[in-house]
Backbone atoms as SQL, in Angstrom:
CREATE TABLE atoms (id INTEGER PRIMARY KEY, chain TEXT, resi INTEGER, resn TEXT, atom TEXT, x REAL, y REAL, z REAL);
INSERT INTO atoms VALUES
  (1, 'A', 1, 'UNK', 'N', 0.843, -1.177, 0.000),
  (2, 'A', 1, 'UNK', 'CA', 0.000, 0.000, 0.000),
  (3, 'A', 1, 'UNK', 'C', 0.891, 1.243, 0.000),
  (4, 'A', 2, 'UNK', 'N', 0.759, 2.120, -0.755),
  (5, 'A', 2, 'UNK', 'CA', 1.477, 3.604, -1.007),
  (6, 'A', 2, 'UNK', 'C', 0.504, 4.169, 0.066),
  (7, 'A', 3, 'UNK', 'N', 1.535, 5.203, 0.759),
  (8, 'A', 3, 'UNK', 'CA', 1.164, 6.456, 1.486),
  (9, 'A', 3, 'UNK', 'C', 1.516, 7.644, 0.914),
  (10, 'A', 4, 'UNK', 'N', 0.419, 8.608, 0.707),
  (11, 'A', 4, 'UNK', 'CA', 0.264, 9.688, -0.293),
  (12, 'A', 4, 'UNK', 'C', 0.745, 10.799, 0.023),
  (13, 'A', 5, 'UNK', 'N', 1.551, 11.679, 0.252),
  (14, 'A', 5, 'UNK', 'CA', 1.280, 12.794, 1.127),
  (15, 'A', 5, 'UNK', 'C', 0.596, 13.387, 1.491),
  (16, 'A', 6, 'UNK', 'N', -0.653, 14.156, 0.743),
  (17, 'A', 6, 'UNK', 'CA', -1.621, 14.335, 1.118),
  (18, 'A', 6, 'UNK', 'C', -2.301, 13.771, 2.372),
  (19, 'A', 7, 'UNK', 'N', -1.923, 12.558, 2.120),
  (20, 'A', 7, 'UNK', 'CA', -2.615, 11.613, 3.892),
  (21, 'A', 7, 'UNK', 'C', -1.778, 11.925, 5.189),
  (22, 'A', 8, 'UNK', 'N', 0.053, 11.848, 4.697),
  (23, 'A', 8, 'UNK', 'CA', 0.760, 12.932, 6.030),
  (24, 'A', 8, 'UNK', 'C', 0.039, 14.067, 6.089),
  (25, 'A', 9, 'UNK', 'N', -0.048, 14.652, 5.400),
  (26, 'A', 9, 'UNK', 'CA', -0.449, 16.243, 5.741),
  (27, 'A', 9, 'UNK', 'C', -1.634, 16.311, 6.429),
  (28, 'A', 10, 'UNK', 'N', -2.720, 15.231, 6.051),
  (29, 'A', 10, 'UNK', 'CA', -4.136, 15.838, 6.813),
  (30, 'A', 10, 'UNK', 'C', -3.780, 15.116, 8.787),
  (31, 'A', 11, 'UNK', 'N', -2.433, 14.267, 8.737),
  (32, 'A', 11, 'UNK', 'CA', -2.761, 13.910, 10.250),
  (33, 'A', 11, 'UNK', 'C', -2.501, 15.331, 11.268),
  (34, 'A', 12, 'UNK', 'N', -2.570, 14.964, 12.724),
  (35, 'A', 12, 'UNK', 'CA', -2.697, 16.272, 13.329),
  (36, 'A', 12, 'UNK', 'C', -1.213, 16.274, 13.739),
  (37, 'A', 13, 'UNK', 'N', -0.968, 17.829, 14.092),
  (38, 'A', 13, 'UNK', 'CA', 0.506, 18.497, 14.321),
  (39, 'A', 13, 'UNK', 'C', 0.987, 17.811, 15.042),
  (40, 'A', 14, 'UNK', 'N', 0.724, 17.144, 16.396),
  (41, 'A', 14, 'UNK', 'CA', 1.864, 16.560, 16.849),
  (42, 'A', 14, 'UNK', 'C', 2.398, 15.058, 15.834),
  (43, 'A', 15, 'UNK', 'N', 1.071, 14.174, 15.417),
  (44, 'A', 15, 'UNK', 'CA', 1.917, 13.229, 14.528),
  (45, 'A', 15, 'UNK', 'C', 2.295, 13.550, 13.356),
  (46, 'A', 16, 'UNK', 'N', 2.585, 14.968, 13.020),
  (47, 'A', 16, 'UNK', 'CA', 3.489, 14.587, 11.837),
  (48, 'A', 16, 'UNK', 'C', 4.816, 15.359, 12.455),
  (49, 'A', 17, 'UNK', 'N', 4.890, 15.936, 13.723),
  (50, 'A', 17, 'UNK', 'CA', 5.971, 16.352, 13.861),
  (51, 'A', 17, 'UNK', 'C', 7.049, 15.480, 14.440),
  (52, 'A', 18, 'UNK', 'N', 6.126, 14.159, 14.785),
  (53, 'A', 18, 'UNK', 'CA', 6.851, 12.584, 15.387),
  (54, 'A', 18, 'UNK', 'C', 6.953, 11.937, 14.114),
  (55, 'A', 19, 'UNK', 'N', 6.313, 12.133, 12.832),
  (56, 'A', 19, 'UNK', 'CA', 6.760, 11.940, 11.925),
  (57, 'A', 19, 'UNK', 'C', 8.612, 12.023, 11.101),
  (58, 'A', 20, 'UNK', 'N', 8.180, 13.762, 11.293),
  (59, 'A', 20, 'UNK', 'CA', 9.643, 13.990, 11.183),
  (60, 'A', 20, 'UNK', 'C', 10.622, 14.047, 11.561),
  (61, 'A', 21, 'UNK', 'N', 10.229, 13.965, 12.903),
  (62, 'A', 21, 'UNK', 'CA', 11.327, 13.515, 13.982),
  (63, 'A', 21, 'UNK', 'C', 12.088, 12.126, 13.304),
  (64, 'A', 22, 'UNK', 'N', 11.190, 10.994, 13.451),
  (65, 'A', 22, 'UNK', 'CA', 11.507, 9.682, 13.234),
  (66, 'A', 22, 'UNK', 'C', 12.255, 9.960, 11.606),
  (67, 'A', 23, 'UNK', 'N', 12.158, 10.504, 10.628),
  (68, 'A', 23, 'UNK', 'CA', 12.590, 10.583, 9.540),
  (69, 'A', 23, 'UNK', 'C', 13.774, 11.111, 9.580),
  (70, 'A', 24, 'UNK', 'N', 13.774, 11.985, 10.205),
  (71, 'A', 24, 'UNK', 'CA', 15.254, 13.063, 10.602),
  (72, 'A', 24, 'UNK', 'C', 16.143, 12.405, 11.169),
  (73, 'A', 25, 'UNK', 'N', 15.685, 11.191, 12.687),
  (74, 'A', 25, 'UNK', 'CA', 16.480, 10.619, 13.011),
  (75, 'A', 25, 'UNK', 'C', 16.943, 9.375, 12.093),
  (76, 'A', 26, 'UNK', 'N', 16.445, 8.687, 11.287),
  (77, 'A', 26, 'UNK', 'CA', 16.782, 7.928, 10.033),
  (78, 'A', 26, 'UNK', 'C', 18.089, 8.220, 9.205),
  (79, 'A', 27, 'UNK', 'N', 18.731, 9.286, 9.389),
  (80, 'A', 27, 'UNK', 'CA', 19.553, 9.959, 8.075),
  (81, 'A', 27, 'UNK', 'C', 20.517, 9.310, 8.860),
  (82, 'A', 28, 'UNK', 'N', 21.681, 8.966, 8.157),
  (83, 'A', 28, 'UNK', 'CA', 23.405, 8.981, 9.000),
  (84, 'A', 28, 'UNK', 'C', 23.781, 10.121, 9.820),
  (85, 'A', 29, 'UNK', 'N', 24.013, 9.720, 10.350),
  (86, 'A', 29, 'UNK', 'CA', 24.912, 10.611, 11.389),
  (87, 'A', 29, 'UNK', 'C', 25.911, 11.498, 10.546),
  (88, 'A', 30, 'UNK', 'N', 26.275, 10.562, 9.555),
  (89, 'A', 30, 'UNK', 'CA', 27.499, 11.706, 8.760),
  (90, 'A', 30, 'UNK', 'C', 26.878, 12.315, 7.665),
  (91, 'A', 31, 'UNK', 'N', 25.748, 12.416, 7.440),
  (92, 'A', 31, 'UNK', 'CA', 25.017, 13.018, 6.403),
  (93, 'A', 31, 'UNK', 'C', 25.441, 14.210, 6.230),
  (94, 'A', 32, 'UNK', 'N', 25.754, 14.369, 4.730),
  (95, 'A', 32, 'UNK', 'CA', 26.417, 15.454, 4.387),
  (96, 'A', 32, 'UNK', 'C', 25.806, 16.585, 3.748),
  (97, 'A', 33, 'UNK', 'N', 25.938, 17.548, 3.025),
  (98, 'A', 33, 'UNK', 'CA', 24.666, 18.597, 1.814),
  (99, 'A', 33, 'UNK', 'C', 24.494, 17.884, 0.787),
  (100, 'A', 34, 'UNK', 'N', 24.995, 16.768, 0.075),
  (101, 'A', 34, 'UNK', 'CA', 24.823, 15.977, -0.189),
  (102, 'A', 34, 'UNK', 'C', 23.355, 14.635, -0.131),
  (103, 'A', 35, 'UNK', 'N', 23.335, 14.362, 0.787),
  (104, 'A', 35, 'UNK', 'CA', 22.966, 14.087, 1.720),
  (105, 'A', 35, 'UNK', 'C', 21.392, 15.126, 2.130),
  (106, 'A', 36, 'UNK', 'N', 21.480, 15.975, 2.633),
  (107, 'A', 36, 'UNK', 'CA', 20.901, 17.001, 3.113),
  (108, 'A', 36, 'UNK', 'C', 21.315, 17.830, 2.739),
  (109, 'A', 37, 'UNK', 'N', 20.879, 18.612, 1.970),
  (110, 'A', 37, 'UNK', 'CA', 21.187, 19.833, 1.086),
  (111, 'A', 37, 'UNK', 'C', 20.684, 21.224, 2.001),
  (112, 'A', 38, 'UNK', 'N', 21.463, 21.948, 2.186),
  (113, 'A', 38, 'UNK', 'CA', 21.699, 23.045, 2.909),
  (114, 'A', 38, 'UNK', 'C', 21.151, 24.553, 1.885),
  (115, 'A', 39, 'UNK', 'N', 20.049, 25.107, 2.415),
  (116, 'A', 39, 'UNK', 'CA', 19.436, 27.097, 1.606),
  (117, 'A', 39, 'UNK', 'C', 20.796, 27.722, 1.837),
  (118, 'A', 40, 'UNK', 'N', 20.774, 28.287, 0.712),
  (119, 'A', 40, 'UNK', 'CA', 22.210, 29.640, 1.037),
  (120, 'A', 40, 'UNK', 'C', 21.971, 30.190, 3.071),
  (121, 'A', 41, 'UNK', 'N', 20.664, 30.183, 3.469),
  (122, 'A', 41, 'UNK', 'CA', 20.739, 31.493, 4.717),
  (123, 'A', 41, 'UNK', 'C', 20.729, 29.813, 4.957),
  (124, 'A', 42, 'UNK', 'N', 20.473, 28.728, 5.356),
  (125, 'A', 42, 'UNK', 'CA', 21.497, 27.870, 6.604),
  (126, 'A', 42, 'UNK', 'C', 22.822, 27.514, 5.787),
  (127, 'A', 43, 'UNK', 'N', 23.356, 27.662, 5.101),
  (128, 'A', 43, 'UNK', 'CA', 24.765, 27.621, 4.827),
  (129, 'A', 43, 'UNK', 'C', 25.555, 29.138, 5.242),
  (130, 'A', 44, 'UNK', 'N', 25.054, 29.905, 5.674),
  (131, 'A', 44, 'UNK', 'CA', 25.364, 31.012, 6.091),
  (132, 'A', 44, 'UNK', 'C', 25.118, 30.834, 7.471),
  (133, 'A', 45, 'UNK', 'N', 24.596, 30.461, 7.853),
  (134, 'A', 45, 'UNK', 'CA', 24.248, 30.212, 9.398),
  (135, 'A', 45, 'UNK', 'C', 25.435, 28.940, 9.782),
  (136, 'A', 46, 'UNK', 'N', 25.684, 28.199, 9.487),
  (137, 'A', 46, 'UNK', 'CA', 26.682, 27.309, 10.044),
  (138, 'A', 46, 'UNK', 'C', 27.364, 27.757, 9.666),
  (139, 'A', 47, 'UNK', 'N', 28.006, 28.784, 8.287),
  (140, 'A', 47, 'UNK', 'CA', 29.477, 29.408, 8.589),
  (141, 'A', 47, 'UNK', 'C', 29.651, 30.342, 9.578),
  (142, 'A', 48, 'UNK', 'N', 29.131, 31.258, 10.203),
  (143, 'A', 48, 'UNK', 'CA', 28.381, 31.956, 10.780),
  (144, 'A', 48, 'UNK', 'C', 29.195, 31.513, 11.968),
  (145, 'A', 49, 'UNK', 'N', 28.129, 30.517, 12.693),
  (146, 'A', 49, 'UNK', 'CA', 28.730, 29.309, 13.742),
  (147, 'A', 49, 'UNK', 'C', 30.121, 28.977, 13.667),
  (148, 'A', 50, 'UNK', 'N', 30.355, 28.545, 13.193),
  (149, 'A', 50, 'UNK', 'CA', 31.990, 27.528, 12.614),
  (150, 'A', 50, 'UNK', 'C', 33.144, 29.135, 13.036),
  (151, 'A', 51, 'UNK', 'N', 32.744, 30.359, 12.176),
  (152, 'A', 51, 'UNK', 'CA', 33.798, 31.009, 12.606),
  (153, 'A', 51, 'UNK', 'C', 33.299, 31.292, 13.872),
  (154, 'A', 52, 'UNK', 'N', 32.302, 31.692, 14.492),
  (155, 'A', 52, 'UNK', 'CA', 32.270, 31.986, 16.240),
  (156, 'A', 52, 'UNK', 'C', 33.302, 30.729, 16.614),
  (157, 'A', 53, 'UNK', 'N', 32.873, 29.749, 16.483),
  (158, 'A', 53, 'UNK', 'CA', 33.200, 28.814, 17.464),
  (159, 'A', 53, 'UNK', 'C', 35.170, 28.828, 16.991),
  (160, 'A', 54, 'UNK', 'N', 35.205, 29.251, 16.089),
  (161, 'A', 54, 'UNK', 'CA', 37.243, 29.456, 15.919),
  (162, 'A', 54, 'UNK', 'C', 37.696, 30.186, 16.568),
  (163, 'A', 55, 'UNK', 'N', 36.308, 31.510, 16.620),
  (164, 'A', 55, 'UNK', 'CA', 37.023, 32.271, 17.608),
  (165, 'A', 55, 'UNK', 'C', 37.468, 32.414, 18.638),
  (166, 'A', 56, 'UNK', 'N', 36.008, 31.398, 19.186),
  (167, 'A', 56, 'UNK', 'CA', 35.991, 31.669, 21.207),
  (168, 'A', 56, 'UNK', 'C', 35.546, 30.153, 21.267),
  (169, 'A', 57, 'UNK', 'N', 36.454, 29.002, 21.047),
  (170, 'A', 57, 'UNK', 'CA', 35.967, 27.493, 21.294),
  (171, 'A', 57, 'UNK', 'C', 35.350, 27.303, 22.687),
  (172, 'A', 58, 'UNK', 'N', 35.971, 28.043, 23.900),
  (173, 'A', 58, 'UNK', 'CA', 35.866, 28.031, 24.999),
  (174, 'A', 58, 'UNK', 'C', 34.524, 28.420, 25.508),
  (175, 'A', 59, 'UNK', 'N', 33.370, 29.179, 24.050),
  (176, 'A', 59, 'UNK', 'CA', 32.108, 29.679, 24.279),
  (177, 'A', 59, 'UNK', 'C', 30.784, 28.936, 23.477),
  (178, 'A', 60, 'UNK', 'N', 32.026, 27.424, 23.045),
  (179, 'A', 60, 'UNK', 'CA', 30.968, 27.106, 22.066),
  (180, 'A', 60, 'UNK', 'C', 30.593, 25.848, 22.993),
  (181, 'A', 61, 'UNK', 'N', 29.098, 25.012, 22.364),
  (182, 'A', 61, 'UNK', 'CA', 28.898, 24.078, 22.384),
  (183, 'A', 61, 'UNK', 'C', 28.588, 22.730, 21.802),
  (184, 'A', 62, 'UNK', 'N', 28.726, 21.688, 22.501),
  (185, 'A', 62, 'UNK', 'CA', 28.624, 20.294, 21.795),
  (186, 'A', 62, 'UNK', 'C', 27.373, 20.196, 21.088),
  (187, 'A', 63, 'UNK', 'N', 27.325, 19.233, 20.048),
  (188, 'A', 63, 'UNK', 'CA', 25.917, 19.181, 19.257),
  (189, 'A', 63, 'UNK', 'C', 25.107, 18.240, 20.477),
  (190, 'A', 64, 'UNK', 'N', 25.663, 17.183, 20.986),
  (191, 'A', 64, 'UNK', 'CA', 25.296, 16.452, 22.104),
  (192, 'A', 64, 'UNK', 'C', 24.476, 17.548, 23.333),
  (193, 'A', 65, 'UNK', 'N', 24.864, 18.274, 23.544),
  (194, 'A', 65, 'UNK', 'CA', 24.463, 19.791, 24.544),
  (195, 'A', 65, 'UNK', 'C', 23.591, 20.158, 24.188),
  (196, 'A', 66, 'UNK', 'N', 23.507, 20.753, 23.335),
  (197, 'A', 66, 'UNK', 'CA', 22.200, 21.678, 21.907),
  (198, 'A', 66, 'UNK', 'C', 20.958, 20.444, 21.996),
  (199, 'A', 67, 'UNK', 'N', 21.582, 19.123, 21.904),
  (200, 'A', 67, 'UNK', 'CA', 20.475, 18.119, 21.632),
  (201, 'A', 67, 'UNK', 'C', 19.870, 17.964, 22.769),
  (202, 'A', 68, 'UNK', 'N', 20.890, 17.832, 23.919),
  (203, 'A', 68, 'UNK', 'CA', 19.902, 17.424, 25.221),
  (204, 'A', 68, 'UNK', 'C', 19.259, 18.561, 25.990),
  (205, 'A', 69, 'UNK', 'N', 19.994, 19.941, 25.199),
  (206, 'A', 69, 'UNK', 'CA', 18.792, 21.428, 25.646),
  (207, 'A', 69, 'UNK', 'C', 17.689, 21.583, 25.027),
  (208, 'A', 70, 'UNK', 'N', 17.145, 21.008, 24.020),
  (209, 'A', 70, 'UNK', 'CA', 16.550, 21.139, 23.111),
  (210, 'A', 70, 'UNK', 'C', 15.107, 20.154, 23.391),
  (211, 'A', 71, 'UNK', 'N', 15.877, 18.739, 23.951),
  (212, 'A', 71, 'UNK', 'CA', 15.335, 18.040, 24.608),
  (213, 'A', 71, 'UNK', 'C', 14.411, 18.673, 26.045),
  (214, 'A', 72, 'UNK', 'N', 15.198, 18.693, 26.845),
  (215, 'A', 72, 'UNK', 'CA', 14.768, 19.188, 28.173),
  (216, 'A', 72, 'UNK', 'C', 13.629, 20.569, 28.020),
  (217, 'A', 73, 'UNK', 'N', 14.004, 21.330, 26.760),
  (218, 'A', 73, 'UNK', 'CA', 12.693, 22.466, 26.769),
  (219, 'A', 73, 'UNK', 'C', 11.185, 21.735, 26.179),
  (220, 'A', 74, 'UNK', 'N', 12.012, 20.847, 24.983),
  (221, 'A', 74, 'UNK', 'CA', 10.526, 19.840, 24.700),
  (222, 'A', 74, 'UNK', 'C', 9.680, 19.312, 25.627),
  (223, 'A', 75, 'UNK', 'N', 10.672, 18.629, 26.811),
  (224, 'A', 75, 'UNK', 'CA', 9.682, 18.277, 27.761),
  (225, 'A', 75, 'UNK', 'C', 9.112, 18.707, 28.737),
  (226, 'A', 76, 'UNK', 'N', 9.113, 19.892, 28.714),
  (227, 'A', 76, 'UNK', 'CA', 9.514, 20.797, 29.680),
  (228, 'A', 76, 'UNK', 'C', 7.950, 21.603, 29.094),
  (229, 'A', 77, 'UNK', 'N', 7.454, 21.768, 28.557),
  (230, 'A', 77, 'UNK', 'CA', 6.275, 22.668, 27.537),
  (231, 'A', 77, 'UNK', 'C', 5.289, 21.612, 28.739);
């Protein structure tokens, strides 16, 4: 049986946002633009990042960090 999009789209906001969750978490870990293809303004945004974090490493953080803050506000609502 094919699933249409149209049929994602009509479910309600939280299951398709566990949708994409589960899809997002699917990709490799090393997924590249390639891979996941990056808009000029988020390829500007992680260069953006990349030079902060050359500048002041001592002010940056782990993606592991970001994930489990990101986490904790989700559950946290």
């Amino acid at each position: 049986m094919a699933i249409k999009i149209e049929q994602l789209l009509e479910l309600p906001p939280a299951e398709r946002y566990l949708l994409a969750e589960i899809l997002w978490n699917s990709l490799p870990e090393d997924a590249g633009p390639d891979v996941v293809p990056l808009s000029p303004r988020e390829k500007r945004e992680i260069d953006l990042a990349l030079a902060e974090m050359e500048r002041d490493p001592a002010g940056s953080r782990s993606y592991e960090e970001i994930v489990a803050e990101l986490r904790r506000q989700r559950q946290g609502r």
